[in-house]
PAVEXKE-117299 format. One record per residue (C-alpha): residue number from 1; residue in three letters; x, z, y. Coordinates in Angstrom, 1 decimal, padded with zeros to 4 digits. Layout:
(NUM, 'ALA', (X, Z, Y))
...
! end
This chain:
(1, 'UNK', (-020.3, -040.1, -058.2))
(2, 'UNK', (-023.9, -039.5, -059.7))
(3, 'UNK', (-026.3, -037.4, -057.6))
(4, 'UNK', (-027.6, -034.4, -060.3))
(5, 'UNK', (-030.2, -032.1, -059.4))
(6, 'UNK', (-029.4, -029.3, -058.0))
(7, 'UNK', (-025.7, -030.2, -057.3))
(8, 'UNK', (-024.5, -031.5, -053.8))
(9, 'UNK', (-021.9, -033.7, -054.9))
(10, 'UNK', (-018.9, -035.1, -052.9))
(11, 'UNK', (-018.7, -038.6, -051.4))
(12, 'UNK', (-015.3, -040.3, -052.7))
(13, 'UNK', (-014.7, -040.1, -048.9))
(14, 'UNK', (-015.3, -036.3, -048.9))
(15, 'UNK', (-013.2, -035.6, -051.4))
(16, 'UNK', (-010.0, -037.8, -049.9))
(17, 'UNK', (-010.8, -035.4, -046.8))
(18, 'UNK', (-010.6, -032.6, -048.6))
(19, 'UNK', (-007.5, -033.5, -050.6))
(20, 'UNK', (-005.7, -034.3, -047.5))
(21, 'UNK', (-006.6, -031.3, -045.2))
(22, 'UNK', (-005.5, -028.8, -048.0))
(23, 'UNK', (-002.1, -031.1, -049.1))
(24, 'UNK', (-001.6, -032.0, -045.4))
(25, 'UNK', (000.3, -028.9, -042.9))
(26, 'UNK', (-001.2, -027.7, -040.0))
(27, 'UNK', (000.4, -027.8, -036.9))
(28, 'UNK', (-002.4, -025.9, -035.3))
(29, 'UNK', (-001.8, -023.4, -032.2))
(30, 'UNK', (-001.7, -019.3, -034.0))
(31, 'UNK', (-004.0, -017.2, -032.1))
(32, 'UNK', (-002.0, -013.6, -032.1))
(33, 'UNK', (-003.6, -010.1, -030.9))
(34, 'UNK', (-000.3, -008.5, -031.9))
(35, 'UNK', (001.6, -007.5, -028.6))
(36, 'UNK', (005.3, -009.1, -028.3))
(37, 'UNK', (007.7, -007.4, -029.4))
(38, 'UNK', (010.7, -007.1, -027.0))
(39, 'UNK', (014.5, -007.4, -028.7))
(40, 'UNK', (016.3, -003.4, -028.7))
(41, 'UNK', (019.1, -003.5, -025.7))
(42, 'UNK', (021.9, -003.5, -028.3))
(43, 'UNK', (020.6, -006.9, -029.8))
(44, 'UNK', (020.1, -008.7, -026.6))
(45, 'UNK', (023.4, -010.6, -025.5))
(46, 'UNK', (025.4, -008.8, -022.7))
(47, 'UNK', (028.8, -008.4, -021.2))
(48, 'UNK', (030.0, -004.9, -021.0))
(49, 'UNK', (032.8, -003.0, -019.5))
(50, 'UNK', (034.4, 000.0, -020.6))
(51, 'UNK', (037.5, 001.7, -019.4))
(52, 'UNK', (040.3, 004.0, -021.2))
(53, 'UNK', (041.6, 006.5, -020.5))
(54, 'UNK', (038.8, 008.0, -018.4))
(55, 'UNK', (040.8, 009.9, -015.9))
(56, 'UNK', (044.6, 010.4, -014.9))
(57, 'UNK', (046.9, 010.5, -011.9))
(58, 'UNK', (049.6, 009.1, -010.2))
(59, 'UNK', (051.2, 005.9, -012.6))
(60, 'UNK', (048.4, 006.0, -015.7))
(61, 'UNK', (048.1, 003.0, -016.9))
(62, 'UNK', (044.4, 002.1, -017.6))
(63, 'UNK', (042.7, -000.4, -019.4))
(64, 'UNK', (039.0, -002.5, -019.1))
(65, 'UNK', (037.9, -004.0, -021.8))
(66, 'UNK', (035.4, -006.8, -021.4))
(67, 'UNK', (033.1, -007.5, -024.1))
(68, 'UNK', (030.1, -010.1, -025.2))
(69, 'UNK', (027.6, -008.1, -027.7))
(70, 'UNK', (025.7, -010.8, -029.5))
(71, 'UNK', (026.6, -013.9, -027.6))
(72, 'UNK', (023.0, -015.8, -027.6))
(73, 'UNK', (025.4, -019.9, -027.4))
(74, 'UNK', (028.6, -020.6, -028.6))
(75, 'UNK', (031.3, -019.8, -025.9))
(76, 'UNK', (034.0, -022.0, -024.8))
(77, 'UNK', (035.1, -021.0, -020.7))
(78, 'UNK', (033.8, -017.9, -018.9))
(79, 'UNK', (034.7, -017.1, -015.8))
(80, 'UNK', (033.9, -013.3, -013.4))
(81, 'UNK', (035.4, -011.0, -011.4))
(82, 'UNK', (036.8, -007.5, -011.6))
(83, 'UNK', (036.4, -004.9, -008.4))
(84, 'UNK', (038.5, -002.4, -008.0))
(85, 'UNK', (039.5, 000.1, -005.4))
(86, 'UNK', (043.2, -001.4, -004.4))
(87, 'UNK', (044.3, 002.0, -002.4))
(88, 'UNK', (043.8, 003.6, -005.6))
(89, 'UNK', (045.1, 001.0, -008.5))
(90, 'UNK', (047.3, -001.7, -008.5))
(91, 'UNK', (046.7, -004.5, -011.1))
(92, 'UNK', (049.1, -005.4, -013.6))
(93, 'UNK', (048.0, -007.9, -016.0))
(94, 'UNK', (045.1, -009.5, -018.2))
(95, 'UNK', (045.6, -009.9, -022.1))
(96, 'UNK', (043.2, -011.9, -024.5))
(97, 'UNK', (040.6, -009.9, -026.7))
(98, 'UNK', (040.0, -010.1, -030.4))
(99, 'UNK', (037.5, -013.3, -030.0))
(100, 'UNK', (040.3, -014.8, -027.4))
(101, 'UNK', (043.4, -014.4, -029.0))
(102, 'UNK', (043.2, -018.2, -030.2))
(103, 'UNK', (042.2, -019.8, -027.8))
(104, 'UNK', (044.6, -021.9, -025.2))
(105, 'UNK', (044.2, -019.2, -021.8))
(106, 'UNK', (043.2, -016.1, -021.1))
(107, 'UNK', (044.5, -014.9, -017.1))
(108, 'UNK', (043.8, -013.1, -013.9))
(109, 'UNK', (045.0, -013.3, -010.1))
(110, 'UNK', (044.4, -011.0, -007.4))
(111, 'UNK', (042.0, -013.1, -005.2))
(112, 'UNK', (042.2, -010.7, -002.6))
(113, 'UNK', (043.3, -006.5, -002.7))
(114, 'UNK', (040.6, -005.2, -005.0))
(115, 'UNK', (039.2, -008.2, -006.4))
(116, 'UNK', (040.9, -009.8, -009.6))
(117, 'UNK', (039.2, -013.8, -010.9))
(118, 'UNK', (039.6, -013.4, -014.5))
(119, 'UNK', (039.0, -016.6, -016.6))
(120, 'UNK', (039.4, -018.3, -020.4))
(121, 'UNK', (039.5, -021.3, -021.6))
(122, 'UNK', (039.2, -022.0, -025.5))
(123, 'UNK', (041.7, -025.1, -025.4))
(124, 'UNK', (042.5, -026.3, -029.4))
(125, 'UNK', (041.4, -022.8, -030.4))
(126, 'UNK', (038.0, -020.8, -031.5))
(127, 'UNK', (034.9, -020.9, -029.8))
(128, 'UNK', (033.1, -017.6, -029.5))
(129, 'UNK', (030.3, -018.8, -032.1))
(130, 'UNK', (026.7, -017.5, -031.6))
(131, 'UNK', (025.8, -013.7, -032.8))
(132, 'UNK', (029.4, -012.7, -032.2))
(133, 'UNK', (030.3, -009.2, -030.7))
(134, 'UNK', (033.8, -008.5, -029.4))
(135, 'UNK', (036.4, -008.1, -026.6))
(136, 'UNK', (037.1, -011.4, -024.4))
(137, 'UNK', (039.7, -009.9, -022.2))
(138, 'UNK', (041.7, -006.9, -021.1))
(139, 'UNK', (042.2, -006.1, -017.6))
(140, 'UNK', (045.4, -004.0, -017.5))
(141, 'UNK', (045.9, -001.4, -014.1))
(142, 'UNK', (048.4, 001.4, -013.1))
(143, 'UNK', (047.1, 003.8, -010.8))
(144, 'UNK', (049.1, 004.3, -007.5))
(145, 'UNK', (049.8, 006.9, -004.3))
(146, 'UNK', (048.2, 010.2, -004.0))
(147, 'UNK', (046.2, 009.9, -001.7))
(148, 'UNK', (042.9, 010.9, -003.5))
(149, 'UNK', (041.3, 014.6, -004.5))
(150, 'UNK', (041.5, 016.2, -008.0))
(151, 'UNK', (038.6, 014.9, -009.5))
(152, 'UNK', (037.8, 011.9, -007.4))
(153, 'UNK', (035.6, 009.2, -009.2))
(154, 'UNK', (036.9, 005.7, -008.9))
(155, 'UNK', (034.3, 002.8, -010.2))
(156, 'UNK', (035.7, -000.3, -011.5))
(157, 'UNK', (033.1, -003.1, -012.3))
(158, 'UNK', (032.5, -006.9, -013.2))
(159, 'UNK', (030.5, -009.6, -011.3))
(160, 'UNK', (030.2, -013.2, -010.6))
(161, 'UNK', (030.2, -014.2, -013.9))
(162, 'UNK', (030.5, -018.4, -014.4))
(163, 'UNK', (030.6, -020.9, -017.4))
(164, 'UNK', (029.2, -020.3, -020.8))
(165, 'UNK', (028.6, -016.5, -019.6))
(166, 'UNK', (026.7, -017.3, -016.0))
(167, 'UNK', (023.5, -015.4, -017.0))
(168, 'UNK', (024.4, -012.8, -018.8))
(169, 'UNK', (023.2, -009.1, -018.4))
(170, 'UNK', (025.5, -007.0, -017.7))
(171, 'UNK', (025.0, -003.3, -019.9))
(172, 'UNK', (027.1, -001.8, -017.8))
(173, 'UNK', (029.0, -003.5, -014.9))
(174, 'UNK', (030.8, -000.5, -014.1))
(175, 'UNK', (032.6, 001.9, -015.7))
(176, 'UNK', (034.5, 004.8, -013.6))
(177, 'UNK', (038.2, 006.2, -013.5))
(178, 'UNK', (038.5, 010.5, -012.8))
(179, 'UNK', (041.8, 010.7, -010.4))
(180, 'UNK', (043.7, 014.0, -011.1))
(181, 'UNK', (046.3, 015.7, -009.5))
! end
């Protein structure tokens, strides 16, 4: 390159520098002053439980469902336990969800009065794939005697959660049961 007065002229050198740090991407550290954002409850994954009906007496049958919203991995096994107050309900049996219905077992025993082990395995069938929301079991119990007041609350909830789900929030672990007369 000529020098010309007046003009401050590139070396070849220069310009190969220049050529490269604009064609060249920059895996340089972004400075941010935004704030972080945190993810809305009803995005973040969670296990849930919900019961139906909500109250009843003597021989209602009564349902909890247990759900993932938004599983954050692919789900193969899970694994937790159901409490429940035994001198008020007597368990009857556990039934696959919607994103369990393929999948090789889905089953419950009484580990002790009140407390239910409730596990899956996938087997040959579907994995729970990632972003999925839906039911992974259904916990099926009858309640029993009489020996409560009109309006008693009764709370049923989910712990102890192993496998693909071990640290997942639960949003809520309980749900409650209204004993009537």
């Amino acid at each position: 390159m000529e020098m010309r007065e007046g003009n401050n002229p590139l070396s070849v050198s220069g310009l190969l520098f220049l050529i490269l740090l604009i064609a060249l991407p920059c895996h340089c550290k972004k400075l941010s002053t935004a704030p972080e954002v945190e993810i809305p409850e009803q995005e973040q994954t969670s296990i849930t439980i919900e019961g139906s009906p909500s109250s009843g007496g003597t021989d209602t049958n009564f349902t909890i469902v247990i759900s993932i919203n938004n599983a954050d991995r692919e789900i193969k096994v899970f694994g937790l336990e159901v409490t429940f107050d035994a001198d008020k309900f007597q368990f009857r049996r556990i039934e696959e969800g919607n994103l369990t219905e393929s999948w090789a077992a889905v089953d419950g025993n009484e580990i002790s009065s009140g407390t239910l082990r409730v596990g899956g395995f996938m087997g040959s069938g579907n994995p729970i794939a990632q972003g999925t929301t839906g039911i992974i079991a259904e916990v099926k119990l009858k309640v029993i005697g009489s020996n409560f007041n009109d309006g008693q609350q009764s709370q049923i909830c989910i712990k102890n959660y192993t496998d693909d789900i071990a640290d997942l929030t639960p949003h809520p672990s309980c749900t409650n049961f209204t004993l009537r007369k």
